[in-house]
C-alpha positions as CSV (number, residue, x, y, z in Angstrom):
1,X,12.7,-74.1,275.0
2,X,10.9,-74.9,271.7
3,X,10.4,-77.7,270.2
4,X,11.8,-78.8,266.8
5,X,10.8,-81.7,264.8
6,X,12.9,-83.7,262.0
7,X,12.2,-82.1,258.3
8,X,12.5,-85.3,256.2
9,X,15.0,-84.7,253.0
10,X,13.9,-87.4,250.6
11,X,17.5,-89.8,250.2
12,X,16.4,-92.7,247.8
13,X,17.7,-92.6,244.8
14,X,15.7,-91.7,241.5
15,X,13.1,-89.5,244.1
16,X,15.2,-86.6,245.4
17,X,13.7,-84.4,242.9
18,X,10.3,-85.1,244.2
19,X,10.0,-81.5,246.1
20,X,12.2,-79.5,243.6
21,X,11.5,-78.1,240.2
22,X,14.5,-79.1,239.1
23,X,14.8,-82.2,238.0
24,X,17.4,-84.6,238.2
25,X,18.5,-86.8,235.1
26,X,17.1,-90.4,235.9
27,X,14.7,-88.9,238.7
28,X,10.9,-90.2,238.6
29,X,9.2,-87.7,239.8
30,X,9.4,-83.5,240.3
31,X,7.2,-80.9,241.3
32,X,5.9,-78.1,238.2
33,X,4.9,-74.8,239.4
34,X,3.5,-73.0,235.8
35,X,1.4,-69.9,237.3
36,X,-1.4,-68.5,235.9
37,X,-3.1,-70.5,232.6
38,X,-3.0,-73.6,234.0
39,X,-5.8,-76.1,236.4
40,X,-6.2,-79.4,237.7
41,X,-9.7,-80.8,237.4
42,X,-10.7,-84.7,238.0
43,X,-7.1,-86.1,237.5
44,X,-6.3,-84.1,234.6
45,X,-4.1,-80.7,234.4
46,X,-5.5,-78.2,231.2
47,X,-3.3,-75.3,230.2
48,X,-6.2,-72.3,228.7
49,X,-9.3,-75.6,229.0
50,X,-7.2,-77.4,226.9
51,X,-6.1,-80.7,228.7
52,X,-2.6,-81.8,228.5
53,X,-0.6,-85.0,228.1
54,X,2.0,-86.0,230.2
55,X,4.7,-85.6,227.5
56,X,3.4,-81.6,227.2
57,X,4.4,-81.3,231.0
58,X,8.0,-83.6,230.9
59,X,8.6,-81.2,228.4
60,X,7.9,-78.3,230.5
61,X,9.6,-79.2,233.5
62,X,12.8,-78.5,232.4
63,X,12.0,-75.0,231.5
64,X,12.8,-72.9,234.1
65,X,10.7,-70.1,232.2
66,X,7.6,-72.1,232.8
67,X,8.6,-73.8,235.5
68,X,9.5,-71.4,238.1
69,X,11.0,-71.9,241.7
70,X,8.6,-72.1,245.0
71,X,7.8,-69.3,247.1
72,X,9.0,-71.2,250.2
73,X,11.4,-74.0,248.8
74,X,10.8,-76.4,251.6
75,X,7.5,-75.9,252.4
76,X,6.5,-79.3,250.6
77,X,8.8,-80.9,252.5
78,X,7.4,-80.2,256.0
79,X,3.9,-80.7,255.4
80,X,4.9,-84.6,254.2
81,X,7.0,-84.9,257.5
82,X,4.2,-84.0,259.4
83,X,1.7,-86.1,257.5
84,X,4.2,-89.5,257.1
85,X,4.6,-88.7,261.2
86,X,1.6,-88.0,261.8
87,X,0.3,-90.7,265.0
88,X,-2.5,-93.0,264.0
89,X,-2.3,-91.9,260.2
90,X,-1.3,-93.9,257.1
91,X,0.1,-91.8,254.2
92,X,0.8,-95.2,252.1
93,X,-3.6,-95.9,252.0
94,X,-4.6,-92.6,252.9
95,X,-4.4,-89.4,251.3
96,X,-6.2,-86.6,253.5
97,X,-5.7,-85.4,257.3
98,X,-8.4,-83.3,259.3
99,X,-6.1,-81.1,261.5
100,X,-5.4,-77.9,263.2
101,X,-3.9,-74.8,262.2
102,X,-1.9,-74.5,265.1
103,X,-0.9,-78.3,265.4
104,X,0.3,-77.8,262.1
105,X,2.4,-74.3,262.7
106,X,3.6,-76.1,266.3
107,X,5.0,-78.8,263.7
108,X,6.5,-76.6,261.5
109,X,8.1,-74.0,264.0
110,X,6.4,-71.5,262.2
111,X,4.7,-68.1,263.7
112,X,1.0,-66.8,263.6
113,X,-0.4,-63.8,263.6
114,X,-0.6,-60.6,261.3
115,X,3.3,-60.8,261.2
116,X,3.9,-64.3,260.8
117,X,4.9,-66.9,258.4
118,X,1.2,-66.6,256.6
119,X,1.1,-70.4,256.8
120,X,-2.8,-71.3,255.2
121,X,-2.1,-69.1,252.2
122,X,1.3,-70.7,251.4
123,X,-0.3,-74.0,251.8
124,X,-3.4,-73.4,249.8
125,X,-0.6,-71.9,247.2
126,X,0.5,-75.4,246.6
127,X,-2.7,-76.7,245.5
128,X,-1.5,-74.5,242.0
129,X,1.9,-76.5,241.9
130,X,2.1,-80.0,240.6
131,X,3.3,-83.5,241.7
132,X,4.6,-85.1,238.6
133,X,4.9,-88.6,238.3
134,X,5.6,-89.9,234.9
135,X,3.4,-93.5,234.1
136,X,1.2,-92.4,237.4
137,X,-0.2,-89.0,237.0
138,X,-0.3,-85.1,237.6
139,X,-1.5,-84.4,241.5
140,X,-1.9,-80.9,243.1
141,X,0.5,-81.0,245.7
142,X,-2.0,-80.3,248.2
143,X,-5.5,-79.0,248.9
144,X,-6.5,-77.5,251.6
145,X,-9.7,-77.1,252.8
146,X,-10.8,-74.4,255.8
147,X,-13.8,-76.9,258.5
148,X,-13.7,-73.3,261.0
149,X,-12.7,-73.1,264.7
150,X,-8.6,-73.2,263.1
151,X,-9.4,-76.7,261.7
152,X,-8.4,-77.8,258.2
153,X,-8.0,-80.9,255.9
154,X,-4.8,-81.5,254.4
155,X,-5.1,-83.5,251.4
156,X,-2.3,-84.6,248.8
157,X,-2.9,-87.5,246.5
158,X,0.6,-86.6,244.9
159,X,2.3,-87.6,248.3
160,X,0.2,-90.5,248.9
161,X,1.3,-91.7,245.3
162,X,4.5,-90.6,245.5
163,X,5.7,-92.6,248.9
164,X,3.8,-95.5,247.7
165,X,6.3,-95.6,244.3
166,X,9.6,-94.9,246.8
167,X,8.1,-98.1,248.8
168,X,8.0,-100.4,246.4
169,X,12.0,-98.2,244.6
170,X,13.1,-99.2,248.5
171,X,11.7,-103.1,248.5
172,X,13.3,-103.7,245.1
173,X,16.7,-102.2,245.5
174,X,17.2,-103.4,249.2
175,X,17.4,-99.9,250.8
176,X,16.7,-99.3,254.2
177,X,16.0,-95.7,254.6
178,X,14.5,-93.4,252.3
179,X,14.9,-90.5,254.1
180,X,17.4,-88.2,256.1
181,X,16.2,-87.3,259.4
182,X,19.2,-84.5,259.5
183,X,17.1,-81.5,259.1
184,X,14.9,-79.9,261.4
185,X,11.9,-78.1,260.6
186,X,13.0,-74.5,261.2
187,X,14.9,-75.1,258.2
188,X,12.0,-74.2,256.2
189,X,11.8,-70.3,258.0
190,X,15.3,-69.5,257.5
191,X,15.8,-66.1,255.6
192,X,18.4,-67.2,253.0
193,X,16.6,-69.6,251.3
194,X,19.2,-70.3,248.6
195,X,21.3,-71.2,251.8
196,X,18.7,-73.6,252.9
197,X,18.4,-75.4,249.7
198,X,21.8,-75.6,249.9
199,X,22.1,-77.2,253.2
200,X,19.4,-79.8,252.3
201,X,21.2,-80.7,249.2
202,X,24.5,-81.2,251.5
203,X,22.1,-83.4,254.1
204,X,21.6,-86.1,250.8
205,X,25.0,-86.0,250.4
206,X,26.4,-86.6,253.8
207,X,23.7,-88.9,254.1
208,X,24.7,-90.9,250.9
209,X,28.5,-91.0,251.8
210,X,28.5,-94.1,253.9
211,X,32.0,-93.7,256.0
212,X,33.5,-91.3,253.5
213,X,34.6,-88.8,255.6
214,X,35.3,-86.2,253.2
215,X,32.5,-86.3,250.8
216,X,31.8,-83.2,247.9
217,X,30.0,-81.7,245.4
218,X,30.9,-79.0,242.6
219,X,29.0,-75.8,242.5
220,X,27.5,-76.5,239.3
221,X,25.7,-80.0,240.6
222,X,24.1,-77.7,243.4
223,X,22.4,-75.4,240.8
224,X,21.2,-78.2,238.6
225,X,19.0,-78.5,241.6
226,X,18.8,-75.1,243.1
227,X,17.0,-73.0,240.8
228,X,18.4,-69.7,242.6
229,X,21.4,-70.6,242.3
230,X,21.3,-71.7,238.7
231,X,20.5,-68.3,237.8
232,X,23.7,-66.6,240.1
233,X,25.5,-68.9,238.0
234,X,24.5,-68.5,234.1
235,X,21.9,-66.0,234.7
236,X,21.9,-62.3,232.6
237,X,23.2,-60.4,235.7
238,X,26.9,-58.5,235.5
239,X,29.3,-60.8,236.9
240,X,30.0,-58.6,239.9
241,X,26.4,-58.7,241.0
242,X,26.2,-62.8,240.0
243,X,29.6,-63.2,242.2
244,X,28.1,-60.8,245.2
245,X,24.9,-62.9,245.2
246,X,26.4,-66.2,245.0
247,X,28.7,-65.5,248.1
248,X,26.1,-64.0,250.0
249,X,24.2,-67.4,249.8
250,X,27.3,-69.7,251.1
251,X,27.6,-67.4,253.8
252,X,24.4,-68.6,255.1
253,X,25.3,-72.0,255.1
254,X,27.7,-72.5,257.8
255,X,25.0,-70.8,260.5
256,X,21.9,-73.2,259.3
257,X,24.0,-76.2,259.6
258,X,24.4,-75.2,263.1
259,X,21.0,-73.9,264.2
260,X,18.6,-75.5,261.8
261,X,20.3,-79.2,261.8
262,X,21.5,-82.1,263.5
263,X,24.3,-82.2,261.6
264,X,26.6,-80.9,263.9
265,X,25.2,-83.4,266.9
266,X,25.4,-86.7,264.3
267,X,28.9,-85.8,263.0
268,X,32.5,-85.4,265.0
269,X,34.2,-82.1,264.0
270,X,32.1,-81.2,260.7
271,X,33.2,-78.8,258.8
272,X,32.6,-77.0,255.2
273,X,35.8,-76.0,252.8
274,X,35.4,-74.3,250.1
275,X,37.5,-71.4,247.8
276,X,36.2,-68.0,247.5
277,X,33.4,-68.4,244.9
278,X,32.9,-67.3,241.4
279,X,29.9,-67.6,239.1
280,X,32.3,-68.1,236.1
281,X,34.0,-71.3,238.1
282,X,30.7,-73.5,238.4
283,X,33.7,-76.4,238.7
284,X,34.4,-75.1,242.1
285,X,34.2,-78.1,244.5
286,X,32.9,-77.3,247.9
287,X,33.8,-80.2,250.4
288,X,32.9,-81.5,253.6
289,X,35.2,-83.4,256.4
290,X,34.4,-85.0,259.9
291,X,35.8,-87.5,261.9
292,X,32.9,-90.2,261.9
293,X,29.5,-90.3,263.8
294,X,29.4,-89.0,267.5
295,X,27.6,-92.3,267.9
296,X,26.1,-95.1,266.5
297,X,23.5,-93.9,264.4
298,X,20.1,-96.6,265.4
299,X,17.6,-97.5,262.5
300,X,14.7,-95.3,262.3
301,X,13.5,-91.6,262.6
302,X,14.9,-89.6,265.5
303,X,13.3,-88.0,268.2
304,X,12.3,-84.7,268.1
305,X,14.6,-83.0,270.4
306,X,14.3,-79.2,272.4
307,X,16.1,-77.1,271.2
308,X,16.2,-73.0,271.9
309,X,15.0,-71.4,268.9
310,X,16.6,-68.2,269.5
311,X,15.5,-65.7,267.3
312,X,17.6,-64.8,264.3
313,X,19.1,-60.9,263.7
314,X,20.5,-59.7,260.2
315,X,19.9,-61.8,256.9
316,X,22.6,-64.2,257.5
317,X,21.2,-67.2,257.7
């Protein structure tokens, strides 16, 4: 039996681009991941030592030529679940973490090892990808810094900023949670990433329906904030391969939703519907229906629950 923790899927509104690089209209903050050229230094981000305004990088942002999508998607994600959960520690006053190695990969169901997930050098990879929050600032993501004996210090200013400005979003607009606790962190391994984004994108949405018990979304809304999936959709591929590809990723789904969520324990006969998919119908609605709660959801974060984390065969999820 292994444990698996909650992966937190941001749910306010005007913040649930704040671990994508693509950016919602109306959203307040997004992450920017340039590549080579570019450096944070004291608070300020310079593109070849020349330092840039804010309006450079808004700009930017939307241009998925610059901006290009994460290595692991939902990376970001995980490490500010396991810092906002983190016992004894305050993300809203502070802003760095001295931790394990292996406390962190327990958290994140991720392997060690020669073979494994490779977990320091995708995290010190986020210190080159940017928290953008327009009138705050440009943040690395995170830094990361080695102490020895499998110790770090995970530090993110952007995510310290970031849940501080959702805070004060919540207070004013009344809203109770700002997060879906739907997810669990194994999400973040599964091979079909496209899949996965998918699946967090339907956790917002069942999480935003209230009692609607058939709630959907079009295709083209998804790839307005899956950047994979934009480019299935209106990419330069043959439409064959574009169609192939785009199918291959909502095959995926249905299996995650299962084995990497709670989805199926929180919601009474859930089910996803959706026609056989075509890059040149980005109107296609996909839909999903259940019968209600299996109970009364309580305020506040689940447990983490046990779950066997059986390991997966094939690329299908």
């Amino acid at each position: 039996m292994a444990k698996l923790h909650c992966l937190l899927i941001i749910t306010l509104i005007h913040f649930r681009s704040a671990f994508r690089t693509m950016v919602s209209v109306g959203d307040r903050a997004a992450l920017f991941n340039p590549g080579k050229g570019f450096i944070w230094r004291n608070g300020t981000l310079y593109r070849d030592r020349k330092p840039l305004e804010m309006k450079d990088v808004l700009q930017w942002i939307g241009d998925p030529e610059v901006n290009r999508p994460l290595e692991e998607p939902l990376l970001p994600h995980g490490v500010f679940s396991f810092l906002y959960k983190y016992k004894g520690f305050d993300l809203r006053n502070e802003d760095q973490l001295v931790t394990g190695i292996q406390e962190l990969c327990a958290y994140l169901s991720v392997s060690t090892g020669e073979h494994g997930f490779r977990l320091l050098d995708k995290l010190k990879a986020l210190s080159r990808v940017y928290g953008v929050i327009p009138g705050i600032g440009i943040f690395p993501v995170l830094e990361v810094e080695e102490l020895g004996d499998g110790n770090l210090v995970l530090k993110s200013l952007y995510f310290k900023r970031l849940l501080n400005e959702m805070c004060a979003e919540a207070v004013r607009q009344g809203y109770e949670k700002m997060f879906a606790d739907l997810a669990l962190t194994n999400l973040i391994t599964a091979r079909n990433k496209v899949a996965a984004q998918i699946v967090a994108e339907l956790i917002v949405l069942l999480a935003t329906s209230g009692q609607k018990r058939k709630p959907w979304i079009a295709l083209h809304t998804l790839a307005s904030r899956v950047p994979e999936l934009r480019e299935i959709l209106w990419g330069s591929k043959p439409c064959g391969v574009r169609n192939k590809r785009l199918r291959r990723a909502f095959e995926g789904v249905e299996k995650i939703m299962e084995k990497r969520t709670r989805l199926v324990q929180v919601y009474d006969n859930l089910e996803i519907r959706f026609p056989l998919l075509e890059a040149s119908n980005p109107d296609t609605v996909i839909r999903l229906y259940h019968n209600g709660f299996h109970r009364k959801e309580k305020g506040g974060m689940a447990e983490d629950v046990e779950f066997v984390d059986e390991p997966e065969r094939g690329m299908d999820d």
